[in-house]
N, C-alpha and C positions, 0 to 999 in steps of 0.2 A: 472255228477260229477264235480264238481268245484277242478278240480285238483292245484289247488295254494294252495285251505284249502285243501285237505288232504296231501299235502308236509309238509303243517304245523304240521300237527298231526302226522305225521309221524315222524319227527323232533322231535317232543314230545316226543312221547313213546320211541325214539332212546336215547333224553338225558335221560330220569327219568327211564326207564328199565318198566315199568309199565303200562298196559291201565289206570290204577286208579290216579295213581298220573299223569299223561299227562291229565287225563281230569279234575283234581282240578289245575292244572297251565294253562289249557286254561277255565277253568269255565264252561264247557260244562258236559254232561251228558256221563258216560263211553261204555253205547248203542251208542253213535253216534262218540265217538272216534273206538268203532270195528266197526261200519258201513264204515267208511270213508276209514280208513286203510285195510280193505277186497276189497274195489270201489279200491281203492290203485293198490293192488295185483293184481286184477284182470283185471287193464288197462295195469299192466307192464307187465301181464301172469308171475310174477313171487315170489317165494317166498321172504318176505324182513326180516319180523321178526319170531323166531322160541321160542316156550316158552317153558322155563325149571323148574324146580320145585321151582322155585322163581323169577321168572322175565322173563323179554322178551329178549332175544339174536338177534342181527344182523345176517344173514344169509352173505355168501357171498355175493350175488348178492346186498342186503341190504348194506352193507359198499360201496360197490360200487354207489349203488342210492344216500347214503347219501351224498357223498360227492357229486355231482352233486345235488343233491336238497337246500345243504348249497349255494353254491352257486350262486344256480336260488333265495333263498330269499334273499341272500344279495343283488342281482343285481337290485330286487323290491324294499327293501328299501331306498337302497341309491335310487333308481329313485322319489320314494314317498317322500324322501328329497328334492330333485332336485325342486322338483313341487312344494313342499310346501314355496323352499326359493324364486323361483321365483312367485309363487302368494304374497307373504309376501312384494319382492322389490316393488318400484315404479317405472314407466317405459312412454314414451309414452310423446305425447305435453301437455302444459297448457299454455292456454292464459288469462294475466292478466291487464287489465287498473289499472290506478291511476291520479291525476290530476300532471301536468311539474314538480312543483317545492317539490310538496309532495312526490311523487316519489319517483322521485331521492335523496332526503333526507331520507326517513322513510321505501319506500316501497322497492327500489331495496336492502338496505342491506336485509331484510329477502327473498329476493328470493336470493340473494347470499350464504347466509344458508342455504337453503332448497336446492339449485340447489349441495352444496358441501355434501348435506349428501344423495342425491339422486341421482346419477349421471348417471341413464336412464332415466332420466325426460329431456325433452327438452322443454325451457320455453322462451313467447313470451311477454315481457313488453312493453306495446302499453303506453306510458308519452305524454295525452293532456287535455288540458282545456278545453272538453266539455263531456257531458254522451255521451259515445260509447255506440248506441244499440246492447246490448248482445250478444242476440241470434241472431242479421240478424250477426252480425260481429266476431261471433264464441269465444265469448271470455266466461272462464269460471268463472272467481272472476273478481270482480271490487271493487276499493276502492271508494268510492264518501263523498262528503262535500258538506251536506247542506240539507236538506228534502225531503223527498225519494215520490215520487207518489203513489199511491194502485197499486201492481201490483205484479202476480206470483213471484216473486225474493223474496229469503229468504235474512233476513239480520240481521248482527249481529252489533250492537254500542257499539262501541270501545273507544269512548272521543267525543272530540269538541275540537272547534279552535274559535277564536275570531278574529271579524274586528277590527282594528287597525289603527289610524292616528298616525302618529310619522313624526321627521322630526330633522335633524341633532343637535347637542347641539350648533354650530357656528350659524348658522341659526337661533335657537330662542333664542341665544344674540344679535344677529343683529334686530332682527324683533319683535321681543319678543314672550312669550309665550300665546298661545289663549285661556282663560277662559273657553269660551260657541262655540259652533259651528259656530255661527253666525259671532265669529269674525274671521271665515278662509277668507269673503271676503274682507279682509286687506291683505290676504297671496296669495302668491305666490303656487301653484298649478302643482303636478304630478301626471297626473289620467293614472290609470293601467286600459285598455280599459276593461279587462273581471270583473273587480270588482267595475269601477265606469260609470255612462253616461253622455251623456252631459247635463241633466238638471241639473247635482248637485251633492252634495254627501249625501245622505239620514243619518238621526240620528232618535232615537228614541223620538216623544212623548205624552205628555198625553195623547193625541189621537191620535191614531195613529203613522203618520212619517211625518218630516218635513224636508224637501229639501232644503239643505243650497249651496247658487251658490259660485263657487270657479273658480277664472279664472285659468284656467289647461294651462300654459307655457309650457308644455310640457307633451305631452300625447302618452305614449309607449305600447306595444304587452305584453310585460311579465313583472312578477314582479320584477325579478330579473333587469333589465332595471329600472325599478322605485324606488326600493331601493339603486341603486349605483346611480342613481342621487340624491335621501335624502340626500347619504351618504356625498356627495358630497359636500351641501349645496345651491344646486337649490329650492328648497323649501318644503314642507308639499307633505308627500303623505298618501295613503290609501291601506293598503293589509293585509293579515291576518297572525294570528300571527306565524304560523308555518315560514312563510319566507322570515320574518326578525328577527326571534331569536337571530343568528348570532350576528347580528348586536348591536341588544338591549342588549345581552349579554355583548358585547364587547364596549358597553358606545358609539359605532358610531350613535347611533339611540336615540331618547327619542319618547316615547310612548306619548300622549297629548291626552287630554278629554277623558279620561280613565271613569270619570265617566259617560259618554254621550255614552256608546260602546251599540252599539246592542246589541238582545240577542244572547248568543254562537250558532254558526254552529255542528249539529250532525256529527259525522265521523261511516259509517259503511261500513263493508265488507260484500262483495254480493255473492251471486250465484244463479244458475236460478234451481226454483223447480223441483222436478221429480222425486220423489223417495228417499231413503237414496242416498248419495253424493258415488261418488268413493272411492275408500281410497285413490289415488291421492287427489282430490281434497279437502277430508277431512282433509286431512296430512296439505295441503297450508294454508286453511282458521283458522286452529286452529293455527298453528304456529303465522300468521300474526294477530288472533284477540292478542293471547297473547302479540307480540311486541307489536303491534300501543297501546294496553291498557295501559301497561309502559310506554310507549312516551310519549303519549297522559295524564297519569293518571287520568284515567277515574272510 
């Protein structure tokens, strides 16, 4: 006997007075509301309900049961809540890359979100400029910029970003402004090591790419380094356009050979195959395609 359903049914017939109408409010058949309820009686060895020429009466002992059985289902359901709120929360680590300066611009406000409306999540933002392998380095999203390999990793694209030469408004009144690529080697030069090399700084063309040499006076680690020297007025740099928005917003920067810009950088968000995603990490990656796609306007 599955003594929890026949507390149930017991319950039943104790509020509606009736085997018939307890078995049209549990949708069951009224053979198996008196099957259940006899399994009932005869586990408690005692009488619960007694019929009278219209209905079923509580027995003593029955008012007694009931109120002990009211409470054995109340204490299921709220547990059956309990479960259900805690499978519903989110809980538990998530580890997530982005590249330094995207990051902390774009990415950390939506984990700052996610981290305030989740607040059993404990969350790991790894900000470098290279692809972190995934799976050796436990990480579960990744944001990356720039053309993704063939490989198990689902992914979602979110915008693009663009390569960018700019260089202070003081600066190309002093030196003036460069037409064609060709004439940055009359300029003064700030190569951000992860986005330029030293043979030059690559442009698109007709065929293919054509590597225009730039003497680089100064060549720094990050971009943010390279853009406060543009800003500055050391000379022409090169970095994409998320990071130096800022700047170009703010009339510190001017954008140059805009018409000569590569094609746009893909931006997507990652995660490694394997099945439907957790609902953790469902929750992250839809949150953050939805931002970066805003940002980004993609």
């Amino acid at each position: 006997m599955d003594q929890l359903e026949a507390m149930r049914v017991f319950a039943a017939v104790a509020d509606r007075g009736s085997l018939s109408a307890a078995a049209r409010a549990l949708g069951v058949p009224v053979a198996s509301v008196s099957r259940k309820l006899a399994a009932l009686e005869a586990h408690t060895d005692a009488r619960l309900l007694a019929r009278t020429t219209r209905r079923m009466a509580l027995t003593e002992a029955g008012r007694r049961y009931l109120d002990a059985v009211r409470r054995v289902l109340a204490a299921v359901e709220e547990a059956d809540r309990r479960v259900a709120a805690d499978a519903r929360e989110l809980r538990g680590p998530l580890a997530v890359t982005a590249p330094l300066v995207f990051g902390r611009l774009h990415v950390l406000p939506i984990v700052t979100e996610f981290l305030r409306a989740h607040p059993r999540v404990d969350l790991q933002l790894l900000l470098a400029d290279r692809n972190v392998e995934m799976i050796e380095a436990g990480i579960d999203v990744a944001v990356r910029i720039g053309a993704l390999p063939d490989s198990s990793i689902v992914a979602q694209r979110v915008g693009s970003v663009r390569r960018i030469t700019c260089a202070s408004p003081a600066y190309l009144r002093e030196r003036g402004t460069p037409a064609a690529p060709e004439d940055l080697a009359a300029h003064d030069g700030i190569a951000f090591a992860m986005l330029t090399s030293g043979d030059g700084w690559p442009y698109p063309a007709r065929r293919g790419t054509r590597t225009v040499a730039v003497r680089a006076r100064l060549t720094v680690t990050t971009a943010e380094a390279a853009i406060d020297a543009a800003v500055a007025g050391l000379g022409v740099t090169r970095v994409l356009s998320y990071q130096a928005a800022a700047e170009l917003a703010a009339g510190r920067l001017v954008a140059i050979l805009e018409r000569f810009e590569p094609p746009a950088l893909p931006v997507h968000v990652l995660h490694a195959e394997g099945g439907a995603p957790r609902p953790k990490l469902r929750a992250f990656t839809t949150l953050a395609a939805a931002r970066l796609r805003a940002a980004l306007r993609a």
